[in-house]
C-alpha positions in Angstrom: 1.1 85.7 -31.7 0.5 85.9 -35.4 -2.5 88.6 -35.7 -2.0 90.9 -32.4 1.5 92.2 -31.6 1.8 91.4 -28.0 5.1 92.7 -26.1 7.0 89.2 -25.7 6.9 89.5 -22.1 2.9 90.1 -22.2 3.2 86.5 -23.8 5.2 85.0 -21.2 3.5 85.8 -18.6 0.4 85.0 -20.4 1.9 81.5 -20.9 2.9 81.5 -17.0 -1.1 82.5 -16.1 -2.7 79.9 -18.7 -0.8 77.4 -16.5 -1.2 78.8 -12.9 -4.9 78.2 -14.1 -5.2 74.6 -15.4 -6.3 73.5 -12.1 -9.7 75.6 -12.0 -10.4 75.2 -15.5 -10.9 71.3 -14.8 -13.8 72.8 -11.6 -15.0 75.0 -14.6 -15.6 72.0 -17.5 -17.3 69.9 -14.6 -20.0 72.1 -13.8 -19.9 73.0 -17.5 -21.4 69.4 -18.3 -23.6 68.8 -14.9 -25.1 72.3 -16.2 -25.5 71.5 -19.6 -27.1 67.9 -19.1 -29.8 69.9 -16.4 -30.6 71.9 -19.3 -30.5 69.4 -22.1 -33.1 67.0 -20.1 -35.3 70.1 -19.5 -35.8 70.7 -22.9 -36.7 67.1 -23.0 -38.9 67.1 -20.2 -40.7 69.9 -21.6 -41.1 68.8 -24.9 -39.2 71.9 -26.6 -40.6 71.4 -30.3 -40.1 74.1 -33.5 -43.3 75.6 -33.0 -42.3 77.1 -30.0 -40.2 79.4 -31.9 -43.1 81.0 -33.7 -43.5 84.3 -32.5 -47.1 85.9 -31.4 -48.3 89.2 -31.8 -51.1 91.3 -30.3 -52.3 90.2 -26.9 -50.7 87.0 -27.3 -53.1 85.0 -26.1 -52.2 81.2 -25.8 -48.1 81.4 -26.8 -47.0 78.1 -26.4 -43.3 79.0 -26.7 -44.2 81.5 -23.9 -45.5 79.0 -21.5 -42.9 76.2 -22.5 -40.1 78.4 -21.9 -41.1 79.3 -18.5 -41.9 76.2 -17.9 -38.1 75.0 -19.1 -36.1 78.0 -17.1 -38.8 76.6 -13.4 -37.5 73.3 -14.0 -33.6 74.2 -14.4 -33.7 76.6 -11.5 -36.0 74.3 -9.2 -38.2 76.6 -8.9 -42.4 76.3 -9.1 -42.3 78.5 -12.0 -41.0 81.3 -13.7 -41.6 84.4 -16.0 -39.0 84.5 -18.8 -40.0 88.0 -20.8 -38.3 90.2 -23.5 -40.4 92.9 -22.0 -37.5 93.1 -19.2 -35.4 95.6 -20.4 -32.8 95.0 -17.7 -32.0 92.7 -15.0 -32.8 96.2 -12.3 -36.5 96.0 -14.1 -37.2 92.4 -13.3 -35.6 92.9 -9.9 -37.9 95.6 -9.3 -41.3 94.3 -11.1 -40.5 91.7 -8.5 -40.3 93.9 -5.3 -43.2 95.6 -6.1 -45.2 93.1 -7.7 -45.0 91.4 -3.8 -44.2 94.1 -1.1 -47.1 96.1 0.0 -47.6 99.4 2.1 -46.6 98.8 5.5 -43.7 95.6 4.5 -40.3 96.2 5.6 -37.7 94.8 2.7 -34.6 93.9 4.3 -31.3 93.8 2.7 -29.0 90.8 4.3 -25.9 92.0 2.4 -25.6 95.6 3.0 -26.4 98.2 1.1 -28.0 97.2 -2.6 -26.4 97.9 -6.1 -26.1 100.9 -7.1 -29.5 101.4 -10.0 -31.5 99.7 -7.2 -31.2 102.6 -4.1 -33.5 104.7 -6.6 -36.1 101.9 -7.1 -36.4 101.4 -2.9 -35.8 105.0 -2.5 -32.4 105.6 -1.3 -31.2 108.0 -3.3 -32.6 110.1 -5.8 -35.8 112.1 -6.0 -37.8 108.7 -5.6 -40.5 109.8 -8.1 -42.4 106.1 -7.5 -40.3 104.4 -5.6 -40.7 101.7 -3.1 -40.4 104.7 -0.4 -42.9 106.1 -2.0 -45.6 103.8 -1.6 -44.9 103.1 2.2 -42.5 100.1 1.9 -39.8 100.4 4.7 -36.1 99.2 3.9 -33.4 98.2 6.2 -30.4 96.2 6.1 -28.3 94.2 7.8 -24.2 95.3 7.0 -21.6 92.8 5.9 -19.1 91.4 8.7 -15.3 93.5 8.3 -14.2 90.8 6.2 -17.2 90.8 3.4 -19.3 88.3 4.9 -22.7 87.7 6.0 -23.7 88.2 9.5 -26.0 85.2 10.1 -26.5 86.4 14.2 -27.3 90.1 12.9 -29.9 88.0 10.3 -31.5 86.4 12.6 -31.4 89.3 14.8 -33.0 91.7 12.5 -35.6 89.3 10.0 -38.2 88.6 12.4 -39.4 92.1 11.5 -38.9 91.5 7.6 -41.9 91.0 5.3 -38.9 90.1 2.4 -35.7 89.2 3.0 -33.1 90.4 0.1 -30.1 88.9 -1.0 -27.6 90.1 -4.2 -25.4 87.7 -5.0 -22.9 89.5 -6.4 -20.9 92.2 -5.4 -21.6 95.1 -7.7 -19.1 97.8 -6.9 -17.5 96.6 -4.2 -14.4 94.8 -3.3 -16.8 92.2 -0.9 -16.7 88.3 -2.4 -19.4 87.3 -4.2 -21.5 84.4 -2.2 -22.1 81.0 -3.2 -25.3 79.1 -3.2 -24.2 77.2 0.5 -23.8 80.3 1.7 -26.9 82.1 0.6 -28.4 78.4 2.0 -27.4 79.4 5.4 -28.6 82.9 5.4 -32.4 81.6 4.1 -32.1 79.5 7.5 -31.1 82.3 9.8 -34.1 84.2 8.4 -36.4 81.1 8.7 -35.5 80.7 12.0 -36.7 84.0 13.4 -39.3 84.4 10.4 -40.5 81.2 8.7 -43.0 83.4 6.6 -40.6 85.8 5.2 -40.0 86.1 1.6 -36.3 86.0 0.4 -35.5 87.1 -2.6 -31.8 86.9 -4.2 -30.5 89.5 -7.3 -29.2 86.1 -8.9 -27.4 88.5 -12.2 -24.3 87.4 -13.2 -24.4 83.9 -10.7 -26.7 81.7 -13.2 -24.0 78.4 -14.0 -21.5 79.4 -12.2 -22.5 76.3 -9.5 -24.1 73.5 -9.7 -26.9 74.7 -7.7 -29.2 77.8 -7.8 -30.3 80.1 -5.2 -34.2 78.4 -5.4 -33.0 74.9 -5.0 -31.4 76.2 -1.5 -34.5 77.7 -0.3 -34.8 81.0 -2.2 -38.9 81.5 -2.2 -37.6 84.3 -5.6 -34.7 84.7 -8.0 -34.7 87.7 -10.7 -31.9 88.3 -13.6 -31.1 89.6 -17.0 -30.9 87.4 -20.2 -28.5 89.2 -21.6 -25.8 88.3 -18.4 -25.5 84.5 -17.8 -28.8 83.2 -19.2 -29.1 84.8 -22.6 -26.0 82.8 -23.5 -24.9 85.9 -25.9 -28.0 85.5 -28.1 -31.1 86.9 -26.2 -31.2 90.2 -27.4 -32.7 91.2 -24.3 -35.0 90.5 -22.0 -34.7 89.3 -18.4 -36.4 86.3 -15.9 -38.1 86.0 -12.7 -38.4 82.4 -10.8 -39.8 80.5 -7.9 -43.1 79.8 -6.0 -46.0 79.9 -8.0 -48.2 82.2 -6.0 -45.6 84.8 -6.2 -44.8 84.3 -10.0 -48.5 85.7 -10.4 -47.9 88.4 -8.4 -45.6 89.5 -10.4 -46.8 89.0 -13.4 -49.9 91.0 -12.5 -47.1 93.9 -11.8 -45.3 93.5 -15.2 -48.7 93.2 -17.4 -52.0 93.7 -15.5 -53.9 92.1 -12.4 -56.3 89.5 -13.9 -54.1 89.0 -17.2 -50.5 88.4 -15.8 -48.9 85.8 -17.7 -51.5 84.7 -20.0 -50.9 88.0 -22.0 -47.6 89.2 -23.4 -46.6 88.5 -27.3 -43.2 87.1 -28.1 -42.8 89.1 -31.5 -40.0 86.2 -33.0 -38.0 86.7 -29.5 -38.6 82.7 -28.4 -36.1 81.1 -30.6 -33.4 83.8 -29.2 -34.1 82.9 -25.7 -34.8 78.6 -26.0 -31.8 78.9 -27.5 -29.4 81.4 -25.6 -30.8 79.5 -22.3 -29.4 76.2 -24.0 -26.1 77.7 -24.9 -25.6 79.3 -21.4 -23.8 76.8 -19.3 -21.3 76.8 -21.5 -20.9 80.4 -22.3 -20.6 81.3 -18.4 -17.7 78.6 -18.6 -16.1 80.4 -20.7 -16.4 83.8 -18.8 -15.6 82.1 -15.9 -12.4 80.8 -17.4 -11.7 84.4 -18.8 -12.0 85.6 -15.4 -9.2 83.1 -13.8 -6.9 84.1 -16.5 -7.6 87.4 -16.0 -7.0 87.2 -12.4 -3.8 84.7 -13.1 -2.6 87.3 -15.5 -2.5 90.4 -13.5 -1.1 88.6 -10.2 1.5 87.7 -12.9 2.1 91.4 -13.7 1.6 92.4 -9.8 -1.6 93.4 -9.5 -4.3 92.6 -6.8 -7.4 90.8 -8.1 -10.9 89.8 -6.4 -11.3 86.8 -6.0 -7.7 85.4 -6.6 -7.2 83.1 -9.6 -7.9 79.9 -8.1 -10.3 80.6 -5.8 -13.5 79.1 -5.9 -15.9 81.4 -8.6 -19.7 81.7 -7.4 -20.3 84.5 -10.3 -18.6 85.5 -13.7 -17.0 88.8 -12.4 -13.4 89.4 -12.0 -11.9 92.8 -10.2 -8.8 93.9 -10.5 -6.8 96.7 -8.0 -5.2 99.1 -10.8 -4.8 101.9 -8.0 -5.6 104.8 -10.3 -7.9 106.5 -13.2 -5.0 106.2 -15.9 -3.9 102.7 -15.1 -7.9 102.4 -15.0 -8.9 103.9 -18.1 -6.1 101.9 -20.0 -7.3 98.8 -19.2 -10.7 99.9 -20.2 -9.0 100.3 -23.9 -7.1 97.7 -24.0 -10.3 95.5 -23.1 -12.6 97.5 -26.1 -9.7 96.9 -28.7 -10.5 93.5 -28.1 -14.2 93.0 -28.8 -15.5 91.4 -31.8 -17.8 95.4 -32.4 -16.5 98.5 -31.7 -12.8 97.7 -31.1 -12.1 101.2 -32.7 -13.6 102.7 -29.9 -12.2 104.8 -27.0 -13.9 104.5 -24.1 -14.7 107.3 -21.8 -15.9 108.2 -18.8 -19.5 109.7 -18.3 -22.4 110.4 -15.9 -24.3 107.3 -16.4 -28.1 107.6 -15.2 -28.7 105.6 -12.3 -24.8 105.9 -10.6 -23.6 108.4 -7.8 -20.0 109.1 -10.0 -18.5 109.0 -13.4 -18.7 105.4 -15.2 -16.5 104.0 -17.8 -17.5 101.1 -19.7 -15.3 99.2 -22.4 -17.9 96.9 -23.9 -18.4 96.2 -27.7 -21.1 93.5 -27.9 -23.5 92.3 -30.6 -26.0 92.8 -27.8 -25.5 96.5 -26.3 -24.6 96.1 -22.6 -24.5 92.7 -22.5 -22.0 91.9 -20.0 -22.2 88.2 -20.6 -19.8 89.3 -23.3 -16.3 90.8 -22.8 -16.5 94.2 -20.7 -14.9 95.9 -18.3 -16.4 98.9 -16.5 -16.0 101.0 -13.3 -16.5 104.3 -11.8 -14.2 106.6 -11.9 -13.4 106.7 -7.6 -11.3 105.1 -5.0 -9.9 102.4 -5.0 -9.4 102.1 -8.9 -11.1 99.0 -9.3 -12.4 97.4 -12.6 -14.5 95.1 -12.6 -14.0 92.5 -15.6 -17.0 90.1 -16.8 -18.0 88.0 -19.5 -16.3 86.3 -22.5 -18.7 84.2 -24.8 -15.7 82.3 -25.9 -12.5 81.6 -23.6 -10.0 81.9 -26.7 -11.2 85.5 -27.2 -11.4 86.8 -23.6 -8.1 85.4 -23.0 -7.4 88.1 -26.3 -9.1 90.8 -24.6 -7.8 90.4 -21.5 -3.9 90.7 -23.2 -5.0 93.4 -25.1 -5.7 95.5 -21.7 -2.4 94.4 -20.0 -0.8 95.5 -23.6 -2.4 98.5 -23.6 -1.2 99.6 -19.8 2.5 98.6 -21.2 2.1 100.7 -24.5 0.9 104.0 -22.2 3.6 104.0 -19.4 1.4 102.3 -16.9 2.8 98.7 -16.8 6.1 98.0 -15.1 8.2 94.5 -16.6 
């Protein structure tokens, strides 16, 4: 390749991988366009004009590009309505402005997929010294495990929800080796809970699942989603920010929880952030494409090179994130390079290890974005523990994460770690 010097057997197998992956690519491009044309006629639908760029300030009292862009994301996801805010500093903020804007003293918030990831178990109380947590203010959690093989126990669901004041649901896997669920799938678990509680609330931690279907999690039933703009939604442009969406009485609740009771969403200034957001949102089908495509090569690529991967290359993809088994911390941390030499900012930088508020062990992250820690771009992180696991996400364009993801294999050759 003319501008990287790739080992001529990286290439071929590269070339091997590009083609093992042709068949999920065409799954990828037709989602891609039902996507795109659900968010091109919502901007039509809701009249998206130039004005609603201009940003407020102050108390921002009656911010049209505000209410239009909720108004946009409640149509796209199904939902009633929706609270799209640069105020969210992270997808864990909006998930928890969420929990607490609905549970009360007394509720019991039950997990359906085990145990949550890891920055939530302070926020319910889990772990830490729970200095405000959900614990704290009399909200009981419990949860209902995984089956052996990574999958939800619908009997144990129904089993267990009749006691449940929320029923919570993450879609994807953080770190864990578990599949990732798709939209049918969280469509059955909302009817076990139903069944045994037709009251309960279920809420799904939608981050880095928005595109990846056709569907979302509120057009199968979910009563709440909650995510980050700068994963899937932000297509690579909202410079931060995050979203919650679904029934309208519970939108206000949480807004009351992010600004006060009595103002919720009618307060809140955009400070220039709206044109960002419009048009990250619009971009976004086509920027999870392309990280879902970097993830298939990725996975094509190291089966290639004989490595295990979650999920395998062409199985089906219900969120951007791609593991890979490298089986130890150097084989680990290499990848982790190889990965940062290939981002657009930062490729200089060497990665390393650190004690990363909010995780039980070591993290590494390899991530050099034009929006820090937006993983919607090409990173790779994973604490430093058994089984050696990275977990590979993002790609804002498939040419360059197919790049980065050579780069990582190259760099595993170059230190000793890669056998041909």
């Amino acid at each position: 390749m003319e501008f990287y010097q790739f080992d001529p057997r990286i290439e071929e197998a590269a070339r091997r991988a590009q083609q093992k992956a042709a068949p999920a690519f065409g799954r990828i491009e037709e989602i891609e366009a039902h996507n795109t044309a659900k968010v091109l006629r919502a901007f039509s639908d809701q009249r998206v004009s130039e004005s609603h760029f201009a940003g407020s300030t102050g108390y921002g009292y009656g911010d049209r590009g505000r209410e239009v862009l909720d108004a946009v994301y409640a149509q796209v996801f199904g939902a009633e309505d929706a609270l799209v805010r640069h105020h969210f500093v992270s997808g864990t903020h909006a998930l928890s402005t969420a929990l607490f804007g609905v549970l009360r003293p007394g509720d019991v918030l039950l997990s359906l997929t085990g145990s949550p990831y890891d920055t939530m178990e302070e926020v319910i109380g889990l772990r830490g010294e729970g200095a405000g947590s959900l614990r704290d203010f009399g909200i009981r959690y419990d949860q209902v495990d995984l089956t052996a093989q990574g999958r939800p126990d619908l009997a144990a669901i129904e089993q267990k929800a009749a006691g449940c004041r929320m029923a919570y649901i993450q879609r994807s896997r953080g770190y864990s080796l578990r599949p990732s669920l798709s939209v049918e799938e969280i469509g059955r678990m909302i009817q076990a809970v139903r069944r045994a509680n037709p009251d309960a609330i279920v809420m799904v931690d939608n981050c880095y699942g928005e595109f990846v279907e056709k569907l979302e999690p509120t057009q199968v039933g979910a009563n709440l989603i909650a995510g980050s703009l700068i994963k899937n939604p932000g297509g690579g442009i909202a410079k931060t920010g995050g979203y919650i969406a679904g029934d309208r009485e519970l939108i206000e609740l949480c807004a009351y929880r992010l600004t006060t009771v009595g103002c919720g969403k009618e307060v809140g200034c955009t400070l220039g952030e709206s044109r960002g957001m419009f048009l990250g949102f619009f971009f976004a089908p086509s920027v999870a494409a392309s990280a879902v495509k970097t993830a298939v090569f990725g996975a094509a690529l190291f089966e290639e090179l004989g490595f295990g991967t979650l999920p395998r290359a062409l199985e089906a993809r219900t969120d951007i994130i791609q593991s890979v088994l490298l089986g130890n911390r150097e084989r680990l941390l290499s990848f982790c390079r190889g990965i940062q030499k290939g981002a657009p900012v930062d490729s200089f930088v060497t990665p390393e290890a650190w004690d990363m508020p909010g995780y039980d062990s070591q993290v590494v992250m390899a991530a050099g974005a034009f929006t820090g820690g937006a993983s919607i771009e090409l990173s790779a992180d994973a604490p430093l523990r058994e089984p050696y696991a990275v977990w590979m996400q993002g790609g804002l364009t498939y040419p360059s994460g197919r790049l980065g993801v050579m780069l990582a294999a190259q760099s595993m050759l170059e230190d000793g770690l890669l056998e041909l």
